[in-house]
C-alpha positions in Angstrom: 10.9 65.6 -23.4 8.7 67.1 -25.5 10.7 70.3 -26.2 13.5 67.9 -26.9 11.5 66.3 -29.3 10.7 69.8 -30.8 14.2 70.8 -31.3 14.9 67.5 -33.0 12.4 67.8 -35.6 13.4 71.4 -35.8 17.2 70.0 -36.6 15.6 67.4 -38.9 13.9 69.8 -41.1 16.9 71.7 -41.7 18.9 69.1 -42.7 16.2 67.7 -44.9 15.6 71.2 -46.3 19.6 71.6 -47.0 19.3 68.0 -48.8 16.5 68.9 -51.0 18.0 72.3 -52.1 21.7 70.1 -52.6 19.4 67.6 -54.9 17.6 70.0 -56.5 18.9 70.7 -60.4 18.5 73.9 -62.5 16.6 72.8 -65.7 16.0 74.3 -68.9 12.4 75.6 -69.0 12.1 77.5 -72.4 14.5 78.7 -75.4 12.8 82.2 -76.3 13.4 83.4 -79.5 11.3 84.2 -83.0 13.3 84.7 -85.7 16.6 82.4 -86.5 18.5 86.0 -87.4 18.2 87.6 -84.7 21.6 87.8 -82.3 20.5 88.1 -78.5 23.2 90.5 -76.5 21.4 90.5 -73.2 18.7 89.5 -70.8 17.6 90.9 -67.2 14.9 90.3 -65.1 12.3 93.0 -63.9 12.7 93.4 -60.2 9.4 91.5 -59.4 10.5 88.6 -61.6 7.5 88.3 -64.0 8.4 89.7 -66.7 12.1 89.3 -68.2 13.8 92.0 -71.2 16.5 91.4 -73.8 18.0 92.9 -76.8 19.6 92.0 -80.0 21.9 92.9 -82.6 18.9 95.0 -84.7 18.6 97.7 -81.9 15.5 96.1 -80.3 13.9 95.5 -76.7 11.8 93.0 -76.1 9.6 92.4 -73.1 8.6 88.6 -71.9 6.3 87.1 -70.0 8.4 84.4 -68.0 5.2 81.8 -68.6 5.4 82.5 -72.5 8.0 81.5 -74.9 7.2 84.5 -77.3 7.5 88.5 -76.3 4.4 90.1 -75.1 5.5 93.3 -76.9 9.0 94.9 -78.5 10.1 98.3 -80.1 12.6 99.1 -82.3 15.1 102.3 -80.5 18.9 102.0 -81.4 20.8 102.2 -84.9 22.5 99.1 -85.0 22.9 96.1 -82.7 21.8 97.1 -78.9 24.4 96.6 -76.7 22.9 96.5 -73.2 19.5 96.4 -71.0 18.4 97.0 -67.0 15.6 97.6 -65.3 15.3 100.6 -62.6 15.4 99.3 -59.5 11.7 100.6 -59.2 10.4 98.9 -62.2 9.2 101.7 -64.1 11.9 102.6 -66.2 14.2 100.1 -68.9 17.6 101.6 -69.6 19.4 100.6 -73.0 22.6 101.1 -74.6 23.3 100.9 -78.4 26.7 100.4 -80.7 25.0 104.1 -82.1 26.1 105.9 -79.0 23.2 106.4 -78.1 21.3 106.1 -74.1 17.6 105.3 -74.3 15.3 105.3 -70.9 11.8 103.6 -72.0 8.9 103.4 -69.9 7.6 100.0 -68.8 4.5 101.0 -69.3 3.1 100.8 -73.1 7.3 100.7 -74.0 6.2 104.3 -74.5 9.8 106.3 -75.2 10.9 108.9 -72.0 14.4 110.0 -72.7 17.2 109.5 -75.5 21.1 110.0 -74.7 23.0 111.6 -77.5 26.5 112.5 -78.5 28.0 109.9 -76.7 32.0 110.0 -77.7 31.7 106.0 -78.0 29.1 103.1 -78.6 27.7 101.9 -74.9 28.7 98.5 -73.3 26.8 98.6 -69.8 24.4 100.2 -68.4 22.8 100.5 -65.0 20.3 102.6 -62.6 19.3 103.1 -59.0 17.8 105.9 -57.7 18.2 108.8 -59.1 21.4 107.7 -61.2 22.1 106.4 -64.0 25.7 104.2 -64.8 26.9 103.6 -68.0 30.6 102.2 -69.0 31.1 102.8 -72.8 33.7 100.9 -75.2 36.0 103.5 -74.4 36.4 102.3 -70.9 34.5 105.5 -69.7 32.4 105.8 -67.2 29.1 108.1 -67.5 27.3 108.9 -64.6 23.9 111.2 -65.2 21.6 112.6 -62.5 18.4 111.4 -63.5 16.1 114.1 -62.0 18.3 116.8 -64.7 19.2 114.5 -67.0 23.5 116.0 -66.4 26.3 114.4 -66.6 27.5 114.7 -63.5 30.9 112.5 -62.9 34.4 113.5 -63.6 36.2 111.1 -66.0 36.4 107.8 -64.6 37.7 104.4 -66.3 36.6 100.6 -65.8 37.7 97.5 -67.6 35.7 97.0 -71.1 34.6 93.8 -70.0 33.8 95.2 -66.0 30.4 95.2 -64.8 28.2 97.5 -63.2 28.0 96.7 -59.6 25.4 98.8 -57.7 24.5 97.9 -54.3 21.2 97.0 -52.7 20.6 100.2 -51.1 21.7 102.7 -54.3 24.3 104.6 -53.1 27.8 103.3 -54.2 28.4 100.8 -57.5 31.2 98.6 -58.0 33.6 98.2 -61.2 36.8 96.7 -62.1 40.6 98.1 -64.2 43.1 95.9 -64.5 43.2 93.7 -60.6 42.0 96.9 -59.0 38.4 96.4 -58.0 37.0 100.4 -57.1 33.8 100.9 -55.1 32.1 104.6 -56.9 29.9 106.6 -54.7 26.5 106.9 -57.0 26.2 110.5 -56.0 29.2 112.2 -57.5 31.4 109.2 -58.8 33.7 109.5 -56.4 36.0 106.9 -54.9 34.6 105.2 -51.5 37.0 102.5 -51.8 39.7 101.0 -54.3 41.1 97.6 -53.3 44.0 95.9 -55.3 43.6 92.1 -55.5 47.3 92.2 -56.4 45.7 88.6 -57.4 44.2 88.7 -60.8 41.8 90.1 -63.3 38.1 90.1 -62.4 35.7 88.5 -64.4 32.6 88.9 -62.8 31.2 90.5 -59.4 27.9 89.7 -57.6 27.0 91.7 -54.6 24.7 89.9 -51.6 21.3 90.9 -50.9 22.2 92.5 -47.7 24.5 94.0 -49.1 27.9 92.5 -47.0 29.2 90.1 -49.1 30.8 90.8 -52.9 31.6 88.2 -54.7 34.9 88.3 -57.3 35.1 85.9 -59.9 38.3 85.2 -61.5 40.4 83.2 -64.6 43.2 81.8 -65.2 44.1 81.9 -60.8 44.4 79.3 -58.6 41.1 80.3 -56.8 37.9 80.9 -59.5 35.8 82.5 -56.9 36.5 85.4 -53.5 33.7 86.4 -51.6 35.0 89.4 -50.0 33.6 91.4 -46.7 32.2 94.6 -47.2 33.7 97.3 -46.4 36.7 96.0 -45.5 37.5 93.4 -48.2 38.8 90.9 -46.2 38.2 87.1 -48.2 35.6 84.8 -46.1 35.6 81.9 -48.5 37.7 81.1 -51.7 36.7 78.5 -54.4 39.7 76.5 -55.9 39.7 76.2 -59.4 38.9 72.9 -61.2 41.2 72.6 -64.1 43.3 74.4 -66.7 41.3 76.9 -68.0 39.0 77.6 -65.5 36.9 81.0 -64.6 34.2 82.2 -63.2 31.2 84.0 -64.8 27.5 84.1 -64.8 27.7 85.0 -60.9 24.8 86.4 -58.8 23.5 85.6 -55.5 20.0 84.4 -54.6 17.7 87.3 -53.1 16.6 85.4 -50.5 19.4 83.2 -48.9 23.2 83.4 -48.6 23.9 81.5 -51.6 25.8 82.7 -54.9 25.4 80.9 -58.4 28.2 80.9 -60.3 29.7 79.1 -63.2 32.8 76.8 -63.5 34.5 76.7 -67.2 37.0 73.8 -66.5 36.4 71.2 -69.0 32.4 70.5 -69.5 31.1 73.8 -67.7 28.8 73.7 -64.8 26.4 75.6 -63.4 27.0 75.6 -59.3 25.4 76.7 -56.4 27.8 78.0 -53.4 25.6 77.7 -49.9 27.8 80.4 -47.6 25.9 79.1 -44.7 27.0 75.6 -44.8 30.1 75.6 -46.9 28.3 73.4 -49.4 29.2 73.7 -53.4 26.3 71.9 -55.5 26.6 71.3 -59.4 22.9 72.1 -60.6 23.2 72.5 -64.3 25.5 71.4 -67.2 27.3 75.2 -68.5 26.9 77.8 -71.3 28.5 80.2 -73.3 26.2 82.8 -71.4 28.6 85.0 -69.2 25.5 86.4 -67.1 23.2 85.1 -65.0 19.7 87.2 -63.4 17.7 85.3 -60.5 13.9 86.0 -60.3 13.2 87.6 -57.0 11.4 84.5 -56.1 14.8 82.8 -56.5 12.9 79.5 -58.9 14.1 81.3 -62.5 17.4 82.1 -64.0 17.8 83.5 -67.1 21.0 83.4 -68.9 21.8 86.4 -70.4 23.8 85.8 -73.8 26.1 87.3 -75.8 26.1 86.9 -79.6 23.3 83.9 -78.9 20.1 82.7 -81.0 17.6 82.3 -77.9 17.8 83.4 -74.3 18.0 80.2 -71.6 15.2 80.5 -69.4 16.2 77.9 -66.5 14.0 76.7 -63.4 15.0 75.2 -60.4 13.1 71.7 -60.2 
């Protein structure tokens, strides 16, 4: 009886855990900005989640503190708007990328300057690092992969989408980018293909990749279904998200570090936020929409911050 009653409780707290996540609502915590001229182009989190970086259309980084609603410190390092920001995955290094063609590696520490990128043959549009790699896709559609122990360019010439993201996995090895419906998975240490898959579908609009690394998530517009989640490696679709309306996409994707869900947003009539549980097959709304076509999760999964293009103030969100 009493191991009965054990498994009940045990069956009860789920559910009642499942509930409260399914009530829960993402909530606008803070609007960070300091000067009304200044045009935000992006926002990440550090990989602890304390600390969040952004840049803006005068070539500066700032660093926040995610409990202030002013930075803690900025520098001045591209000619012209800055275009791009990421953390290393270690947290000691931020990478930037600037309309001047220009790569700058900054150390967290101080913002003290490490390495600067010249000669690019066009302005930069993403940028990424794990390892001992560094990913960047300029407006040219090039990819630009450098090994980060020589500072080479080590990748023959290889092409993404303008508007593609730079996908690399948890564990550092391979990253993931889109041209045209083909989605290619890019082996970090040469560039080389691992994988191309053809969605014969539509165009991407935005990947996520799961913590564990077996689950990548495709967004898509202007298709019947908004949002694939894919197996890795062998890209067969799991689950599937109709779309809501004429009009509808998905962006500002990324999936919590912690559990098997995936944020996402809808852009059918009044946008929404939602919150896609691959566990239980639930789909929660938690927050009206924005123009923001990125989303970062802390690593504590309690803070999003919505990374904007062409915006006043970064969106720092909370899950209440």
């Amino acid at each position: 009886m009493g191991q009965a009653r054990g498994v009940i409780l045990l069956i009860f707290f789920a559910l009642y855990s499942g509930l409260c996540f399914s009530q829960s609502k993402l909530k606008t915590t803070a609007l960070l900005k300091h000067r009304e001229d200044l045009i935000f182009q992006g926002a990440n989190f550090s990989p602890d989640g304390s600390r969040l970086i952004s840049v803006d259309n005068t070539g500066s980084l700032y660093l926040w503190d995610v409990n202030k609603t002013y930075p803690v410190s900025f520098k001045s390092l591209h000619k012209g708007s800055a275009q791009a920001c990421a953390y290393s995955k270690d947290g000691r290094y931020i990478i930037t990328g600037g309309m001047d063609k220009t790569i700058v590696i900054t150390k967290v520490m101080g913002l003290s300057p490490y390495k600067t990128i010249t000669g690019l043959p066009s302005s930069v549009k993403e940028v990424a690092m794990a390892g001992n790699r560094l990913v960047a896709l300029l407006m040219n559609n090039e990819i630009r992969i450098y090994n980060t122990d020589t500072w080479e360019f080590i990748s023959k010439p290889k092409y993404a989408a303008r508007e593609s993201r730079i996908l690399f996995n948890n564990k550092g090895d391979r990253f993931y980018v889109w041209f045209a419906s083909r989605i290619y998975e890019l082996s970090a240490k040469d560039g080389e293909p691992i994988n191309m898959f053809n969605t014969n579908y539509a165009t991407p609009t935005d990947l996520a990749i799961s913590a564990d690394d077996k689950l990548l998530a495709v967004g898509f517009g202007q298709a019947e279904e908004i949002v694939r989640i894919y197996s890795l490696p062998d890209m067969k679709v799991v689950k599937s998200i109709a779309r809501n309306g004429a009009g509808d996409k998905a962006t500002g994707m990324a999936f919590f570090h912690n559990s098997n869900k995936l944020l996402y947003q809808s852009s059918a009539g009044i946008a929404n936020f939602k919150v896609l549980d691959l566990d239980n097959g639930t789909e929660t709304s938690v927050a009206k929409g924005d123009a923001a076509a990125r989303a970062s999760i802390s690593k504590d999964d309690k803070n999003v911050v919505l990374a904007p293009k062409f915006a006043k103030a970064i969106q720092l969100m909370s899950f209440m």
